[in-house]
N, C-alpha and C positions, 0 to 999 in steps of 0.2 A: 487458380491463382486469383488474388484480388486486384480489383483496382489498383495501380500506381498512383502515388502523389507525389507532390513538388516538392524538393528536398526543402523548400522554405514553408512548406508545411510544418513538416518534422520541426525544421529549428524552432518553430512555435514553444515547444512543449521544451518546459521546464521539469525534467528529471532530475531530483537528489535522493541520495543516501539518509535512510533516517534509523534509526534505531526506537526500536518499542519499549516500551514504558512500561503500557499496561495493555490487559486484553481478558475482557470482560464479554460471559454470554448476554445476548439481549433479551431482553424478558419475551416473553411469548413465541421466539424464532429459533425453530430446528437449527438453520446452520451459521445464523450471523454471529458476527463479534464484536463489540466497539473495540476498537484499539487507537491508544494513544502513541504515538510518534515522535519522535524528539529528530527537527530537522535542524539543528544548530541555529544558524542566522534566519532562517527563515519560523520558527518558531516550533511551539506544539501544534500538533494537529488531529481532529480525532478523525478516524475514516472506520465504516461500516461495511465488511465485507466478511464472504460467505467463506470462512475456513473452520466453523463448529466442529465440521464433520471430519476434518481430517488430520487438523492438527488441537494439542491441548494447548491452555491456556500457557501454563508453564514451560511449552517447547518455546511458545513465541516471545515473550520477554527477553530481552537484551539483542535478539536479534535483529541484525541490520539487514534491508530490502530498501528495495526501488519503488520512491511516490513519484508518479504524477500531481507535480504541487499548485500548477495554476488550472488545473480543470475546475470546470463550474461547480460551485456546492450544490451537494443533491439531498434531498431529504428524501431517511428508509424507516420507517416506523418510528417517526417521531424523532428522527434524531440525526443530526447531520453529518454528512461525511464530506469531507474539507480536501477532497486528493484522493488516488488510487492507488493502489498497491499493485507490483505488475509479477503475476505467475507463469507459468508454464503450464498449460489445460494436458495433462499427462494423464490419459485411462479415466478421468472423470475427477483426479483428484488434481488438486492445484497446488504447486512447486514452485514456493516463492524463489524471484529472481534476487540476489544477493551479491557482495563484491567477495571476492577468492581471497582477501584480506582486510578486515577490520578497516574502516578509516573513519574521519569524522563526518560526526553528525552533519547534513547539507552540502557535501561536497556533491560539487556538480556530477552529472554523468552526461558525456560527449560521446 
Protein backbone atom coordinates (compact mmCIF):
# COMPACT_ATOMS: atom_id res chain seq x y z
CA UNK A 1 0.00 0.00 0.00
CA UNK A 2 1.06 3.62 -0.54
CA UNK A 3 1.63 6.32 1.51
CA UNK A 4 -1.66 8.00 3.05
CA UNK A 5 -2.25 11.84 2.40
CA UNK A 6 -4.35 14.45 4.03
CA UNK A 7 -7.75 14.52 2.71
CA UNK A 8 -6.91 18.26 2.22
CA UNK A 9 -4.48 17.07 -0.08
CA UNK A 10 -6.95 15.45 -2.22
CA UNK A 11 -9.42 18.56 -2.09
CA UNK A 12 -6.54 20.24 -3.84
CA UNK A 13 -7.20 18.56 -7.12
CA UNK A 14 -9.77 19.89 -9.33
CA UNK A 15 -11.46 16.87 -11.11
CA UNK A 16 -14.07 17.51 -14.10
CA UNK A 17 -15.93 15.71 -16.64
CA UNK A 18 -14.80 16.71 -20.13
CA UNK A 19 -15.86 15.35 -23.40
CA UNK A 20 -13.18 14.76 -26.51
CA UNK A 21 -13.27 16.77 -29.48
CA UNK A 22 -10.57 15.44 -31.12
CA UNK A 23 -7.73 12.88 -30.83
CA UNK A 24 -4.95 12.97 -33.23
CA UNK A 25 -1.57 10.57 -33.45
CA UNK A 26 1.55 12.58 -32.60
CA UNK A 27 3.96 12.61 -35.28
CA UNK A 28 7.00 10.40 -34.51
CA UNK A 29 5.22 8.45 -31.06
CA UNK A 30 4.34 4.71 -31.03
CA UNK A 31 1.55 5.42 -28.50
CA UNK A 32 0.78 9.10 -27.81
CA UNK A 33 -2.36 11.10 -28.85
CA UNK A 34 -3.14 14.78 -28.57
CA UNK A 35 -6.47 15.00 -27.61
CA UNK A 36 -8.61 17.92 -27.34
CA UNK A 37 -11.24 18.11 -24.34
CA UNK A 38 -14.11 20.17 -24.25
CA UNK A 39 -14.32 21.11 -20.12
CA UNK A 40 -17.42 23.46 -20.39
CA UNK A 41 -16.73 26.59 -18.02
CA UNK A 42 -13.40 25.64 -17.71
CA UNK A 43 -12.56 25.62 -21.37
CA UNK A 44 -10.66 23.51 -24.13
CA UNK A 45 -7.89 21.67 -23.24
CA UNK A 46 -5.36 19.60 -25.09
CA UNK A 47 -3.63 16.78 -23.11
CA UNK A 48 -0.94 14.28 -24.39
CA UNK A 49 -1.39 10.81 -23.43
CA UNK A 50 -0.38 7.32 -24.13
CA UNK A 51 -3.57 5.58 -25.53
CA UNK A 52 -2.23 4.95 -29.51
CA UNK A 53 -1.95 1.51 -28.61
CA UNK A 54 -5.12 0.67 -27.29
CA UNK A 55 -7.72 2.65 -28.26
CA UNK A 56 -8.54 4.26 -32.05
CA UNK A 57 -8.82 7.53 -32.67
CA UNK A 58 -12.65 7.28 -33.43
CA UNK A 59 -13.48 5.14 -30.28
CA UNK A 60 -12.36 8.30 -28.37
CA UNK A 61 -14.25 11.10 -29.75
CA UNK A 62 -17.54 12.14 -28.06
CA UNK A 63 -16.45 10.44 -25.23
CA UNK A 64 -16.64 11.64 -21.65
CA UNK A 65 -13.69 10.99 -18.86
CA UNK A 66 -11.99 12.43 -15.98
CA UNK A 67 -9.21 15.45 -16.23
CA UNK A 68 -7.27 16.42 -13.86
CA UNK A 69 -7.66 20.30 -14.78
CA UNK A 70 -5.33 22.26 -12.34
CA UNK A 71 -2.08 19.97 -12.70
CA UNK A 72 0.94 21.77 -13.94
CA UNK A 73 1.43 21.86 -17.74
CA UNK A 74 4.04 19.42 -19.00
CA UNK A 75 5.67 19.49 -22.31
CA UNK A 76 5.84 15.80 -24.38
CA UNK A 77 7.50 16.19 -27.62
CA UNK A 78 6.94 19.53 -28.36
CA UNK A 79 3.58 19.86 -27.31
CA UNK A 80 1.61 20.60 -24.33
CA UNK A 81 -0.49 18.79 -22.17
CA UNK A 82 -2.84 21.20 -20.08
CA UNK A 83 -4.42 18.22 -17.55
CA UNK A 84 -4.65 14.33 -17.13
CA UNK A 85 -6.84 11.97 -18.06
CA UNK A 86 -7.43 9.35 -15.24
CA UNK A 87 -7.47 5.34 -16.24
CA UNK A 88 -7.56 2.24 -14.91
CA UNK A 89 -3.76 0.40 -15.43
CA UNK A 90 -5.72 -2.94 -16.29
CA UNK A 91 -3.17 -5.88 -17.83
CA UNK A 92 -0.91 -3.12 -19.38
CA UNK A 93 -3.77 -1.50 -21.12
CA UNK A 94 -5.57 1.64 -19.87
CA UNK A 95 -9.44 2.06 -19.01
CA UNK A 96 -10.57 5.36 -19.11
CA UNK A 97 -12.37 6.43 -15.94
CA UNK A 98 -15.93 7.83 -17.22
CA UNK A 99 -19.43 8.89 -15.56
CA UNK A 100 -22.32 5.81 -15.90
CA UNK A 101 -24.20 8.64 -17.58
CA UNK A 102 -23.65 11.42 -19.88
CA UNK A 103 -23.49 14.85 -18.19
CA UNK A 104 -22.08 18.17 -18.96
CA UNK A 105 -19.04 19.31 -20.09
CA UNK A 106 -16.91 20.45 -16.41
CA UNK A 107 -19.21 19.13 -13.99
CA UNK A 108 -17.21 18.79 -10.96
CA UNK A 109 -16.35 15.21 -9.64
CA UNK A 110 -16.51 15.11 -5.63
Amino acid sequence: MKATIPFSDFSRLDLRVGTIQTADPVEGADNLLKITVDLGEVGKRQLIAGLRKSHTTSDLVGKQIVVVVNLEEKEIRGLTSSGMLLAADCEEKPILISPQEEVVPGTTIR
